[in-house]
VOBA-1610 file (N, C-alpha, C; in pm, whole numbers, padded with zeros to 5 digits, always signed):
BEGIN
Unk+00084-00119+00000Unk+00000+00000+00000Unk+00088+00124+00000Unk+00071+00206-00060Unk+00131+00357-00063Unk+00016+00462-00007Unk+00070+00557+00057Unk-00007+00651+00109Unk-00028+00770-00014Unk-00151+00826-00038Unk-00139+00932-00143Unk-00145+01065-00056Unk-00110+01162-00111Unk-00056+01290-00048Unk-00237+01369-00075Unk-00294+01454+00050Unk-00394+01525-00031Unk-00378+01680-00057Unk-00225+01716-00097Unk-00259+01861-00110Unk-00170+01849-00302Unk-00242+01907-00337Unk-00250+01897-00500Unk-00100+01937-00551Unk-00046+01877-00681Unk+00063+01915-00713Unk+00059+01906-00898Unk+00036+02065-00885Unk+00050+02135-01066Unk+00124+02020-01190Unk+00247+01980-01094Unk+00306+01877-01183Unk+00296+01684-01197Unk+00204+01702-01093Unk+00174+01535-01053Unk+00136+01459-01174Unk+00231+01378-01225Unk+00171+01274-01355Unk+00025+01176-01291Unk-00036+01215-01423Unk-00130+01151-01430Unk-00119+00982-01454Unk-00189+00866-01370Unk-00172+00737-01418Unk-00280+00745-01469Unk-00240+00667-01646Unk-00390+00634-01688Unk-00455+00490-01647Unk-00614+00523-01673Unk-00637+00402-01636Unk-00708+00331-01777Unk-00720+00189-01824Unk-00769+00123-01949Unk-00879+00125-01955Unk-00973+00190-01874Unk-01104+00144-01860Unk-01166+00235-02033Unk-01215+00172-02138Unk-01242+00265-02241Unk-01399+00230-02217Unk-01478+00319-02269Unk-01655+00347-02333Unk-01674+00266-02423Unk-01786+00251-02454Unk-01813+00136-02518Unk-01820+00166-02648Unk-01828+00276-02678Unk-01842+00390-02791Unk-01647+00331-02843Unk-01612+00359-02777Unk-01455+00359-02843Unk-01421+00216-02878Unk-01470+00104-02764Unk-01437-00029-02862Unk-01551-00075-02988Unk-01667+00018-02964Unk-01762-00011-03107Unk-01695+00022-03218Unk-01623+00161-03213Unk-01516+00214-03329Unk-01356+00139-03370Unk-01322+00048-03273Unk-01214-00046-03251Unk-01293-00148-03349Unk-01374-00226-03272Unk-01450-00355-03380Unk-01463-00286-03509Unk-01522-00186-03610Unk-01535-00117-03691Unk-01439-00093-03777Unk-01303-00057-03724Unk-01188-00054-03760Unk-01124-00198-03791Unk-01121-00250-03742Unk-01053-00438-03750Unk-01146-00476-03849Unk-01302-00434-03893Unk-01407-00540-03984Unk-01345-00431-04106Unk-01270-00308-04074Unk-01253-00261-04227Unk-01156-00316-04284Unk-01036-00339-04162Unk-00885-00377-04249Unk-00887-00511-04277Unk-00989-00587-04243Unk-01017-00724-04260Unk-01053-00743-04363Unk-01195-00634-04416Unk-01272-00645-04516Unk-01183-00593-04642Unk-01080-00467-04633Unk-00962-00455-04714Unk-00881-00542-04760Unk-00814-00647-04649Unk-00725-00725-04673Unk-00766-00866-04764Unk-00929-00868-04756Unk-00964-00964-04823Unk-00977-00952-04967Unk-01011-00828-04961Unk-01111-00776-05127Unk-00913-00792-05193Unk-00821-00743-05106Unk-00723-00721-05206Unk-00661-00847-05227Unk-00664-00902-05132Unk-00577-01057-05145Unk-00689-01154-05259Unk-00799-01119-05299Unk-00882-01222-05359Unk-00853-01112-05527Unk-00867-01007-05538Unk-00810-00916-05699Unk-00687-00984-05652Unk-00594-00972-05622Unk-00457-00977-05699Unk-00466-01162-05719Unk-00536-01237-05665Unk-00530-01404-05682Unk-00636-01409-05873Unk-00684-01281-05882Unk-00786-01287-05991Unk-00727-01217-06096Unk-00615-01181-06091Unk-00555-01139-06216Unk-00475-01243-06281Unk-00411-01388-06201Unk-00324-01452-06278Unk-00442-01544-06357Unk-00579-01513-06401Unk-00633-01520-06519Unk-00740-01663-06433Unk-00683-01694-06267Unk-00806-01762-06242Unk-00937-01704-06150Unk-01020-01776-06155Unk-01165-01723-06081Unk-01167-01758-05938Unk-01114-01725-05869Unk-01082-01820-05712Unk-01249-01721-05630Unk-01260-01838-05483Unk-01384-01820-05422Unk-01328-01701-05349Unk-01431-01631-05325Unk-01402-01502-05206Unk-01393-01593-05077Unk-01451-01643-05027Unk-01461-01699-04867Unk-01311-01709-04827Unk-01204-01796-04883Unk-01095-01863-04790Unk-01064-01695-04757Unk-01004-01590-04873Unk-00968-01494-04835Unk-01041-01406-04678Unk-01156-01417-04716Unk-01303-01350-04623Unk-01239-01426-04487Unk-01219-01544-04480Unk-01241-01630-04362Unk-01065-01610-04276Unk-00987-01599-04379Unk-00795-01556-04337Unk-00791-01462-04242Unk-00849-01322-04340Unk-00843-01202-04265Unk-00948-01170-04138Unk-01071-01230-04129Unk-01170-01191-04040Unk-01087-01276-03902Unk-01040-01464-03936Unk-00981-01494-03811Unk-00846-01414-03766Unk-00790-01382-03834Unk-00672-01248-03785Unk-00714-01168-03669Unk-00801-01109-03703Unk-00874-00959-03663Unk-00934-01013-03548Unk-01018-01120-03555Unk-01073-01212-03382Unk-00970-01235-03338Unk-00897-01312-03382Unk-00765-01305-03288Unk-00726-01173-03200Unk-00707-01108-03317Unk-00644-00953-03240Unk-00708-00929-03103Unk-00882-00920-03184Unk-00973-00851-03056Unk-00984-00911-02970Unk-00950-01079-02944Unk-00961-01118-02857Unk-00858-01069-02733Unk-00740-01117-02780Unk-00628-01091-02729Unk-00594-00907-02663Unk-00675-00912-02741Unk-00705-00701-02698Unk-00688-00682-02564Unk-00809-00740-02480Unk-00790-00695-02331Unk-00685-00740-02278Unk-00624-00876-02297Unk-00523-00926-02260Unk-00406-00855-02216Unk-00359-00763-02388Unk-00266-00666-02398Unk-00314-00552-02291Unk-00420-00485-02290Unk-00447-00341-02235Unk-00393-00379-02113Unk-00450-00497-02009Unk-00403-00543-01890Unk-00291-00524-01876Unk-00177-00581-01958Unk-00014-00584-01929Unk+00005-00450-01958Unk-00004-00387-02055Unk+00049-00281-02082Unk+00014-00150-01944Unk-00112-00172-01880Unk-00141-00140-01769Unk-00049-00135-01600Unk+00016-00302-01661Unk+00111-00267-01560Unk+00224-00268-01559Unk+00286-00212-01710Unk+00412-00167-01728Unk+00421+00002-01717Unk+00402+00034-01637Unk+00388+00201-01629Unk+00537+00255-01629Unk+00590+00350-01660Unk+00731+00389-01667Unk+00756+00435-01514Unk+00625+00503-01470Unk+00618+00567-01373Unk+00646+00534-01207Unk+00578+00371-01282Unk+00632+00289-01148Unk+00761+00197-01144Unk+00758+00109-01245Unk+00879+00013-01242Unk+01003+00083-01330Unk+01018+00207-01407Unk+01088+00227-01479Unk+01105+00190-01624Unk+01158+00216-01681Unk+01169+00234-01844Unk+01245+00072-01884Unk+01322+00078-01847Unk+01406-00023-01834Unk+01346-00167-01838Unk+01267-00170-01727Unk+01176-00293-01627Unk+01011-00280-01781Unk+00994-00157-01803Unk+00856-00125-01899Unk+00919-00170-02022Unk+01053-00157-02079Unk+01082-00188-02218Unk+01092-00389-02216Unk+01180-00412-02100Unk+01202-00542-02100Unk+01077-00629-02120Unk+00941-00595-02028Unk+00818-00632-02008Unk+00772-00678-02177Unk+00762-00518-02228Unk+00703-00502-02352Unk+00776-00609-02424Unk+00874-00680-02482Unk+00979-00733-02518Unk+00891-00907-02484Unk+00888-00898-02391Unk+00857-01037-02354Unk+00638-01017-02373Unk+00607-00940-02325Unk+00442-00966-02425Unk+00450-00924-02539Unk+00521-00900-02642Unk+00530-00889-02760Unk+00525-01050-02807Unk+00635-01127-02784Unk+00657-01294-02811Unk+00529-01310-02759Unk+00475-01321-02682Unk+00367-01405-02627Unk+00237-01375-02722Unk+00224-01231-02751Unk+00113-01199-02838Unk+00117-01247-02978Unk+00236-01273-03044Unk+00268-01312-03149Unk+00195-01489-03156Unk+00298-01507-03045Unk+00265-01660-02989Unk+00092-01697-02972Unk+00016-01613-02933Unk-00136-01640-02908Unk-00213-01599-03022Unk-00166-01478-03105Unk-00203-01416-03229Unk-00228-01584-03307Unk-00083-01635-03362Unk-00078-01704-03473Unk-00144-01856-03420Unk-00154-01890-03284Unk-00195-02069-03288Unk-00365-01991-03233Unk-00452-01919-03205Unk-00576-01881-03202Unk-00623-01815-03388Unk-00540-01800-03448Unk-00567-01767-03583Unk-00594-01902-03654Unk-00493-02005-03623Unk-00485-02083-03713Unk-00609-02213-03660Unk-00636-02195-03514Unk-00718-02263-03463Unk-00873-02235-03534Unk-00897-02129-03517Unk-01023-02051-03579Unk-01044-02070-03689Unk-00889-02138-03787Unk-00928-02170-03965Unk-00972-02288-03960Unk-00858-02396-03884Unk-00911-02485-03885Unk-01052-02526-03839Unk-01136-02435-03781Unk-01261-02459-03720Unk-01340-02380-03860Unk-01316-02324-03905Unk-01375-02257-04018Unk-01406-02296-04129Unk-01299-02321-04208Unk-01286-02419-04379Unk-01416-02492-04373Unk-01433-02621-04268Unk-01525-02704-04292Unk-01643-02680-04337Unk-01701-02547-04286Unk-01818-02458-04240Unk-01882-02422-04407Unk-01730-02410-04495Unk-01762-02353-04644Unk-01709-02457-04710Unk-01689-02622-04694Unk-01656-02723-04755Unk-01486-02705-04761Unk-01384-02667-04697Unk-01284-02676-04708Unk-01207-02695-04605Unk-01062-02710-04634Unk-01001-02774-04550Unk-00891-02688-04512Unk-00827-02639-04453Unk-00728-02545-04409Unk-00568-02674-04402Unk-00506-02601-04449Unk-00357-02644-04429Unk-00277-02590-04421Unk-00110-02610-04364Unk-00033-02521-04364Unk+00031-02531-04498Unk-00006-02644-04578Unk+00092-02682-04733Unk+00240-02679-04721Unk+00201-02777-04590Unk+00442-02786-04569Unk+00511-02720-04548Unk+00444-02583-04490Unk+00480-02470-04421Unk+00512-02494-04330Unk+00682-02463-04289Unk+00735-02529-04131Unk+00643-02393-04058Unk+00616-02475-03947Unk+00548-02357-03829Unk+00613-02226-03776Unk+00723-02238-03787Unk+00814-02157-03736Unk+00854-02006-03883Unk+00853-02103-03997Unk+00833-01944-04139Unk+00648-01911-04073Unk+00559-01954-04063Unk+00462-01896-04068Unk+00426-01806-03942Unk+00556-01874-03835Unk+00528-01750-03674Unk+00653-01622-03776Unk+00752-01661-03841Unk+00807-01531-03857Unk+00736-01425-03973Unk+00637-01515-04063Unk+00547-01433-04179Unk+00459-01338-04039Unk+00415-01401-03972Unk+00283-01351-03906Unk+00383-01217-03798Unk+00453-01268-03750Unk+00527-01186-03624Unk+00549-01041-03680Unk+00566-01045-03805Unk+00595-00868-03834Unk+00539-00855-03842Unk+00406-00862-03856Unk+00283-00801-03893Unk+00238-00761-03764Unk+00217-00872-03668Unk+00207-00868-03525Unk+00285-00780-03436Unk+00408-00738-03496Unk+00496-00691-03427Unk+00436-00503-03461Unk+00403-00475-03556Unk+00308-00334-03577Unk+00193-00343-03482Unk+00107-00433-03502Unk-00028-00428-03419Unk+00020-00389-03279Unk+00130-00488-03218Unk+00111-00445-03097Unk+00144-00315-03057Unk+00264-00244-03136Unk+00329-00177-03078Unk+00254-00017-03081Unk+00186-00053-03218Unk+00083+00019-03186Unk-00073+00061-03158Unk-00089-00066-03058Unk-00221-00083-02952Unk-00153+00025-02834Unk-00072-00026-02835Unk+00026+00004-02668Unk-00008+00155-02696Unk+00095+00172-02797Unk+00081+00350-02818Unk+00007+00400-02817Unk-00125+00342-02897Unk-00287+00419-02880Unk-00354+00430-02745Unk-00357+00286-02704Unk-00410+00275-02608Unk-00327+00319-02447Unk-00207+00397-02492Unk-00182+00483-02366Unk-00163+00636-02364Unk-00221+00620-02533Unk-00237+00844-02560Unk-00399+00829-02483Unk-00484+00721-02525Unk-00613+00745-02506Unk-00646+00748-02392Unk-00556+00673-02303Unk-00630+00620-02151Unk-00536+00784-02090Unk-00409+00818-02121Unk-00400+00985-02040Unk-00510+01049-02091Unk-00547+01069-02259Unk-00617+01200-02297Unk-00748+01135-02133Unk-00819+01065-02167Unk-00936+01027-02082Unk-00891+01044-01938Unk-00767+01019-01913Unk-00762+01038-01788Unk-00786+01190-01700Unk-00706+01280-01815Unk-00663+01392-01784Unk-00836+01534-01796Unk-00943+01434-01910Unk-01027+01502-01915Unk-01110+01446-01780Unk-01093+01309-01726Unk-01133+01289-01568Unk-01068+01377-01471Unk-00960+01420-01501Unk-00938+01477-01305Unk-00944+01642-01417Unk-01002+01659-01489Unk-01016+01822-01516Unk-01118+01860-01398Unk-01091+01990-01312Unk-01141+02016-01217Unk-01339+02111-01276Unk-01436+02044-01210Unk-01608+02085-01293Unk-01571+02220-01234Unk-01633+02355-01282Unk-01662+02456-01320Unk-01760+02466-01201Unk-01782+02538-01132Unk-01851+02552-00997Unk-02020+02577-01041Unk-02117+02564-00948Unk-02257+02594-01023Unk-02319+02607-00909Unk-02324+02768-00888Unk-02387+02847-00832Unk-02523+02810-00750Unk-02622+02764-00863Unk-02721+02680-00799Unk-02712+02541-00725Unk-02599+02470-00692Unk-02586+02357-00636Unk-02660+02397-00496Unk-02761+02324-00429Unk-02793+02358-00291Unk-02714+02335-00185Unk-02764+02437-00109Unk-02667+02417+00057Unk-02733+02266+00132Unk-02899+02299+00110Unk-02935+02210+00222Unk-03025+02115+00103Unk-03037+01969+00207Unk-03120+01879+00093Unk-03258+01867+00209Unk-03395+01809+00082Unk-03513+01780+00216Unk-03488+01652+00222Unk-03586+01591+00318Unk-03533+01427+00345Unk-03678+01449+00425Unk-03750+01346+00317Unk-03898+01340+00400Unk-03902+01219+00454Unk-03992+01238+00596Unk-04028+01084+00644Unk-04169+01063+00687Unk-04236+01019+00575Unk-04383+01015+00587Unk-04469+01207+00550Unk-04540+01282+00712Unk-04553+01399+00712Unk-04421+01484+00765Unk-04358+01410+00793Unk-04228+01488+00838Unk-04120+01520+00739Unk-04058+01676+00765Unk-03970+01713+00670Unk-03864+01794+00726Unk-03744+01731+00672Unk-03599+01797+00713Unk-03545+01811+00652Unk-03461+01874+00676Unk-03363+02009+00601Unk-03236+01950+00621Unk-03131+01930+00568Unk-02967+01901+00602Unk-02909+01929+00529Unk-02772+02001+00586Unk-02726+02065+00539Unk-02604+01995+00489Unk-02573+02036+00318Unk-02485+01886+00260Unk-02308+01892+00334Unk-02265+02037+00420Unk-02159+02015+00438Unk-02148+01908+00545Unk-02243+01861+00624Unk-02289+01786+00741Unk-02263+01618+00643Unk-02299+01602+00567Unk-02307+01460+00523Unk-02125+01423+00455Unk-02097+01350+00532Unk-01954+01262+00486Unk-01942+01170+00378Unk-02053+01088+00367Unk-02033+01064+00234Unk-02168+01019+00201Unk-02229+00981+00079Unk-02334+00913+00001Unk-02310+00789-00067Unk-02407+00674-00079Unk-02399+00552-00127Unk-02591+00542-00148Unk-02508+00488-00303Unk-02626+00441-00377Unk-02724+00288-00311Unk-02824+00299-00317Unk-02924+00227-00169Unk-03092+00192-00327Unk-03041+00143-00445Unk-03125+00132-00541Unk-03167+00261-00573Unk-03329+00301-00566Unk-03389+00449-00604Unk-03345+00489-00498Unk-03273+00490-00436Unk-03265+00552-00290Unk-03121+00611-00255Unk-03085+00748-00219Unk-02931+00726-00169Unk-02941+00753-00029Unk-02839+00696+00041Unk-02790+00656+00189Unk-02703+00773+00191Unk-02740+00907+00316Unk-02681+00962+00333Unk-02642+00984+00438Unk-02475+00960+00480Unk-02447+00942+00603Unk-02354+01022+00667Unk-02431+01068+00781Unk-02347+01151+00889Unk-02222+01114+00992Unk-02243+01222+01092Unk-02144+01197+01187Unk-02198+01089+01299Unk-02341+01094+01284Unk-02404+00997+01408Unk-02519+00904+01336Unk-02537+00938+01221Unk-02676+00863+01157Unk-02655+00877+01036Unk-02747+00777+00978Unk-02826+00764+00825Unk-02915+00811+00801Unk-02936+00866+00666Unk-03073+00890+00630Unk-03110+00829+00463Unk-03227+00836+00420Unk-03302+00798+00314Unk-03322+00898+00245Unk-03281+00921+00132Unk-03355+01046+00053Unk-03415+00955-00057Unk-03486+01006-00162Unk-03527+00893-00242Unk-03517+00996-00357Unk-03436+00975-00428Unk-03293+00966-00564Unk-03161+00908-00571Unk-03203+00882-00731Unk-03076+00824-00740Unk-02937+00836-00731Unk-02801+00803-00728Unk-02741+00866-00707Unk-02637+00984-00819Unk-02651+00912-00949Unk-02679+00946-01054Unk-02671+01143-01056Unk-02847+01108-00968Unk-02893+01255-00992Unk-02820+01322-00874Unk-02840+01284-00759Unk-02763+01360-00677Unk-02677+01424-00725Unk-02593+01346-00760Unk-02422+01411-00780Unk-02398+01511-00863Unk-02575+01502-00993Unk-02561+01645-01081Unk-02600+01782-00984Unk-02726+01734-00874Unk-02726+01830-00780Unk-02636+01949-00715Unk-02572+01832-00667Unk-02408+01871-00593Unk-02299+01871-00664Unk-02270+01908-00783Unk-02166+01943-00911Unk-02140+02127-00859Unk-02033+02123-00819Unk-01973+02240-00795Unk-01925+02241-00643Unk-01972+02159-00560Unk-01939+02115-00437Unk-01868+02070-00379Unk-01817+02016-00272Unk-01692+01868-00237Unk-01696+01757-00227Unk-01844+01754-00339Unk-01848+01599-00336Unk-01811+01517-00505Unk-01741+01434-00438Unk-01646+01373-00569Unk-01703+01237-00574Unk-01682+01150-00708Unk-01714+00991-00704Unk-01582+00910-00698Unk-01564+00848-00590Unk-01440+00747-00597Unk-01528+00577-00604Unk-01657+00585-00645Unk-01673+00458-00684Unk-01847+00496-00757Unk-01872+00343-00835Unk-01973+00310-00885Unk-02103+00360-00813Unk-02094+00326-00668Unk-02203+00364-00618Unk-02153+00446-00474Unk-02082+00534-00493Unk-02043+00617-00347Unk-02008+00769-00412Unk-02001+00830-00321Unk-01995+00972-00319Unk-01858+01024-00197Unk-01851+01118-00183Unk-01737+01130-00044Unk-01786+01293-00072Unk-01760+01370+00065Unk-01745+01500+00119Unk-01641+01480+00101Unk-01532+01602+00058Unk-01400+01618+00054Unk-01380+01715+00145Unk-01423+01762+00209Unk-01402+01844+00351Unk-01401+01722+00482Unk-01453+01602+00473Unk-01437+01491+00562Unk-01322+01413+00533Unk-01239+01369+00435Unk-01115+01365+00364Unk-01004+01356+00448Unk-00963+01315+00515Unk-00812+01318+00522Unk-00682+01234+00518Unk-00691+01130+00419Unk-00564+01098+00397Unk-00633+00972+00306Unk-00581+00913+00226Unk-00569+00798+00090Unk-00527+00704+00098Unk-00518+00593+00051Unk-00391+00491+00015Unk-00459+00390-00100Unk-00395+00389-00185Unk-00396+00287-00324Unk-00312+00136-00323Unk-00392+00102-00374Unk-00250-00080-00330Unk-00275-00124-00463Unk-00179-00203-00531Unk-00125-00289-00598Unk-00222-00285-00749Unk-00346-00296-00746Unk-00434-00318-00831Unk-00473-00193-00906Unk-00433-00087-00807Unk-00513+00030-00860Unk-00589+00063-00754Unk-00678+00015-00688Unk-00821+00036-00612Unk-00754+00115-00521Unk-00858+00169-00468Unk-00732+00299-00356Unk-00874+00261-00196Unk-00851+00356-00143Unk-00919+00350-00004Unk-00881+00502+00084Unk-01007+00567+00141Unk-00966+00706+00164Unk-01015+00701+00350Unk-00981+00751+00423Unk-01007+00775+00543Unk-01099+00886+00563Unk-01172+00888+00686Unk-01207+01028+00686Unk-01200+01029+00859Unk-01250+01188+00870Unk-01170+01239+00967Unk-01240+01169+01121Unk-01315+01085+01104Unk-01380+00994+01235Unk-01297+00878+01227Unk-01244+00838+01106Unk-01149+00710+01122Unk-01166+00601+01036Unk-01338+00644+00959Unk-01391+00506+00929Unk-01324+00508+00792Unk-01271+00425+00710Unk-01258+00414+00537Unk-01358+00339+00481Unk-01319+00438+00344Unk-01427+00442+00218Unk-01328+00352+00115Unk-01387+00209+00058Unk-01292+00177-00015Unk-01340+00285-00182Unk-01219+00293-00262Unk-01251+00348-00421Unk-01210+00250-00458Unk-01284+00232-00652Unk-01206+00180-00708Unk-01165+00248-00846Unk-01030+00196-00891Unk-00953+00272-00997Unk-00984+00262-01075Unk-01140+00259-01164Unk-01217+00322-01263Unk-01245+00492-01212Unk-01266+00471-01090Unk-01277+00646-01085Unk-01182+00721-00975Unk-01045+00680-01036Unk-00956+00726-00959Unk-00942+00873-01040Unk-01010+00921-01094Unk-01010+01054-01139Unk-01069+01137-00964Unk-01103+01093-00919Unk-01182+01140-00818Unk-01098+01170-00714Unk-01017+01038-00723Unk-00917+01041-00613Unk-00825+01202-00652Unk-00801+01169-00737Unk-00705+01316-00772Unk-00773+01414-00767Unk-00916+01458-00752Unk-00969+01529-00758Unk-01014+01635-00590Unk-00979+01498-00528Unk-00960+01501-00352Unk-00850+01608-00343Unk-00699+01591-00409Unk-00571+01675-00359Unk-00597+01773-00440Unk-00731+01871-00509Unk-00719+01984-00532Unk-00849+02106-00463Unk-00912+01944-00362Unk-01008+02070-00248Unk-00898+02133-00174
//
């Protein structure tokens, strides 16, 4: 466990985190069905100029198991590359890493490619072979090719996870109308509380759990909405379903995985997790 510092620093590198939208791997799949759908149309014209009529499929079926391969193997990569950070183990320890999941991706690329043909051919009456191709020319045909993909997944996928990171800990624009006090009805009864009083919030279904220095209460919204409520305030998200006062705040710690865990000033901890460690950073600039 490392302790995180909470008073903010102008120059503090950002860690990204892999977590992407679903929007960005819809445009990922999109991208792989084009260079697939490219690689086929061209590999089946240039087989149609030496004057024979060959089937579209084997080509169709080459390039599409490539591209599953890739995507499969996708998260695989984001994971490692996740925990080769320069920041933590060094450049050195991050290049060596990369070096050794490079072979391995190559290695899972080409026997999940060739697995997927052989499961394929039959499907369109054919038979997949290597045609006396030692295994070892067809890992070095495939490996350069492989050896681009990865190197630049890595690269994309660590401009994208800072840009995303860095538009997460951008500090929200304050909003004037955020309220001081929330109601909290119970039955004919109605109270007033005041949000610097509440330490933190947790999502409770339609319901959020808002909890004090001595008690709970029920408000009935989601938490969702709350948090647009209280946008300009000190309340930050360090998880899926929690909230934190950052005036109750005092001190952090992150371990091994990412997931962090924050104290507050009665003693009790709030675990986070490092999908919204934007939040966490967002703590060392109350």
């Amino acid at each position: 466990m490392t302790a995180e510092p909470l008073i903010g620093d102008p120059g503090e590198k950002i860690e990204p985190d892999f977590h992407f939208p679903r929007w960005l791997w819809s445009l990922y799949v999109l991208m792989l069905t084009a260079i697939a759908l490219v690689g086929a149309t061209s590999f089946w014209m240039e087989a149609g100029r030496d004057g024979d009529d060959p089937s579209f499929w084997p080509f169709a079926v080459d390039e599409a198991t490539s591209v599953v391969a890739v995507l499969a193997l996708t998260p695989l990569l984001l994971a490692w590359a996740k925990r080769l950070a320069p920041s933590r183990i060094g450049w050195a320890l991050t290049l060596l890493g990369h070096a050794a999941g490079l072979i391995v991706f190559i290695l899972l690329h080409v026997v999940l490619m060739l697995l997927l043909r052989f499961l394929s051919y039959p499907l369109f009456g054919g038979v997949y072979g290597l045609d006396n191709e030692p295994f070892l020319t067809r890992l070095i045909y495939e490996g350069r090719k492989d050896s681009l993909t990865y190197v630049g997944l890595v690269i994309g996928a660590w401009l994208l996870a800072t840009l995303f990171a860095r538009r997460a800990n951008a500090t929200p624009a304050p909003q004037a109308e955020a309220p001081s006090r929330l109601e909290i009805r119970d039955g004919a009864k109605r109270l007033w509380l005041a949000t610097h009083d509440i330490q933190w919030v947790e999502a409770a279904g339609n319901y959020v759990e808002l909890h004090l220095a001595d008690r709970s209460l029920l408000r009935r919204q989601t938490l969702a909405a709350l948090e647009r409520d209280l946008a300009g305030q000190d309340f930050v998200r360090i998880h899926r379903s929690r909230l934190v006062n950052a005036r109750h705040v005092v001190g952090a710690e992150t371990n091994e995985s990412g997931d962090f865990s924050i104290t507050l000033k009665d003693g009790r901890r709030l675990s986070g997790s490092r999908r919204w460690r934007g939040g966490l950073n967002r703590l060392a600039l109350r």
